[in-house]
C-alpha positions as CSV (number, residue, x, y, z in Angstrom):
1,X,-69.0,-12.4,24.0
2,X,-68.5,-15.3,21.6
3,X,-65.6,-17.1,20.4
4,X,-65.5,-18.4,16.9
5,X,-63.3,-21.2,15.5
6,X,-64.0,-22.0,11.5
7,X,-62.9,-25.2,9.7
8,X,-63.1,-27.4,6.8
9,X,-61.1,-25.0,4.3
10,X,-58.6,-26.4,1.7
11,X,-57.5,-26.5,-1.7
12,X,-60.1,-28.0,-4.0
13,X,-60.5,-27.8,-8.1
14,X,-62.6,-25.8,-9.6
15,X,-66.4,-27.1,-9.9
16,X,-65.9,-28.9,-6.0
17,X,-67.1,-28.7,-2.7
18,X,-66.5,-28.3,0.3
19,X,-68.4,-27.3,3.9
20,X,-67.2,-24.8,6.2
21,X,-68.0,-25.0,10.0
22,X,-68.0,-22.1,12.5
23,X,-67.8,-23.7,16.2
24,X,-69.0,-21.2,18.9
25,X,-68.9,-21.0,22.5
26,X,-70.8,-18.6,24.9
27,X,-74.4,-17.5,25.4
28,X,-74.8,-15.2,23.1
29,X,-75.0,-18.0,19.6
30,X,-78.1,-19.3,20.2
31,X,-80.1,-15.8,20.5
32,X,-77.3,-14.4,18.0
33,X,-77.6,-13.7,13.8
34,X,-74.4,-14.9,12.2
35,X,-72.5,-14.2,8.9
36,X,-69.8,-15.3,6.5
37,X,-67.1,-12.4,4.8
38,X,-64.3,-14.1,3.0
39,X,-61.4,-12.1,1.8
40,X,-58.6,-12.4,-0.9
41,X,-55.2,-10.9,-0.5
42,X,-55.3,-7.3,-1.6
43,X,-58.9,-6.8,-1.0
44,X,-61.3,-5.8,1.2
45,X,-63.3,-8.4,3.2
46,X,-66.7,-9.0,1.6
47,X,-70.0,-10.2,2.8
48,X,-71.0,-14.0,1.5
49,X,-74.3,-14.9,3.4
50,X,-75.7,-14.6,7.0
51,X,-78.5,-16.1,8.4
52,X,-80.7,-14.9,11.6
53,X,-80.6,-16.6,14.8
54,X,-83.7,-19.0,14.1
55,X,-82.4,-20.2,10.9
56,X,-85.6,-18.6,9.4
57,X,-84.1,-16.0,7.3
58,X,-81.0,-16.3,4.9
59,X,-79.2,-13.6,2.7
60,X,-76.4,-14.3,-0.1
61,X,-74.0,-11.7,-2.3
62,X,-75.2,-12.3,-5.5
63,X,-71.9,-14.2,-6.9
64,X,-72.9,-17.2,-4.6
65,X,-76.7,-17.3,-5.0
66,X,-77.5,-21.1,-5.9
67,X,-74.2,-22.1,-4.8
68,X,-73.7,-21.6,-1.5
69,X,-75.9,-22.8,1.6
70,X,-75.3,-21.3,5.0
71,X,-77.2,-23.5,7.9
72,X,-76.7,-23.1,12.0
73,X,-77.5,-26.2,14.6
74,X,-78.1,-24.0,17.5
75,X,-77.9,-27.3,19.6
76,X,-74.6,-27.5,18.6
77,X,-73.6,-24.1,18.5
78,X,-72.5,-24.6,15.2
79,X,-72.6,-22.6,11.8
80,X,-71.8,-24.2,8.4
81,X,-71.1,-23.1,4.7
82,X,-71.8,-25.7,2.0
83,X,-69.9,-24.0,-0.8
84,X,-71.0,-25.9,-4.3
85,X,-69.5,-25.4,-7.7
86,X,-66.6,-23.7,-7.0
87,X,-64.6,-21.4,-8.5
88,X,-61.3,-19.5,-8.8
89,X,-62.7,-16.2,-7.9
90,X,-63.6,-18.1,-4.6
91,X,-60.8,-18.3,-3.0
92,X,-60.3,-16.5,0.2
93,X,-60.0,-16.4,3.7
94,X,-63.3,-17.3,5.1
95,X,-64.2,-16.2,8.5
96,X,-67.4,-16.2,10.4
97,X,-68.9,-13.3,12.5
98,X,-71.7,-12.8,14.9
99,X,-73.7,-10.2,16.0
100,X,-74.1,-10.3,19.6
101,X,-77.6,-10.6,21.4
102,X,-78.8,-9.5,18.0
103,X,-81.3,-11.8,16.1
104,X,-81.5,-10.5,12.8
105,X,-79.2,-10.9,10.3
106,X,-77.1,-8.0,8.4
107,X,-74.9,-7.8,5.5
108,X,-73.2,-5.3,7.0
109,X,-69.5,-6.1,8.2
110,X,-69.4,-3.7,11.0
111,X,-72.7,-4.7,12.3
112,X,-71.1,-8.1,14.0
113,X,-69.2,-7.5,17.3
114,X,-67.3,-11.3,16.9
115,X,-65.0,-12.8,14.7
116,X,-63.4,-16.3,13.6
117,X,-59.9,-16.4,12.8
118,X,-60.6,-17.7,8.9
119,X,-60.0,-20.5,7.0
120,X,-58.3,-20.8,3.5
121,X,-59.7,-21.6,0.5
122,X,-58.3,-22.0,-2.4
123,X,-59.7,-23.0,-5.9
124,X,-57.4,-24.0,-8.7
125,X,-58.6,-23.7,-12.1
């Protein structure tokens, strides 16, 4: 098992920035795939991006392509989200997931056993 603490949300205009970051603790990160979901009040959670355990392989939802940047320091046991551009329609709760002892990645939401308790973001137009 994994534990998962994100940071760095907040309320930013539209057209900002900011960076996520997904601390993790236990053995399965480093050999682990990881994601980002983010859901909005009233909606479902959605996959964002997820990227495999070697940082080799990345995947975004389409809304986000050219905008976002997920990256993982293994050495750190750490996962980030560089969210550029941003918009109303991003704002959500952002949580990270991983799979566990499972090194590719997934856009699937029930394929990742561990979960972050989410960070807000909020984009005002």
């Amino acid at each position: 098992q994994v534990q998962l603490v994100e940071s760095g949300g907040g309320l930013v205009q539209a057209g900002g920035s900011l960076k996520l970051a997904c601390t993790a603790s236990g053995r399965t990160f480093s050999t682990s795939a990881m994601g980002w979901f983010r859901q909005a009040p009233g909606k479902e959670r959605e996959f964002v991006a997820t990227i495999s355990w070697s940082g080799d392989t990345t995947w975004y939802v389409d809304s986000v392509k050219g905008r976002f940047i997920v990256s993982r320091d293994n050495a750190k046991n750490t996962l980030y989200l560089q969210m550029n551009s941003l918009q109303p329609e991003d704002t959500a709760n952002y949580y990270c997931a991983a799979r566990q002892f499972v090194a590719t990645p997934s856009k699937t939401l029930s394929d990742y056993g561990d979960w972050g308790q989410g960070t807000q973001v909020t984009v005002s137009s």
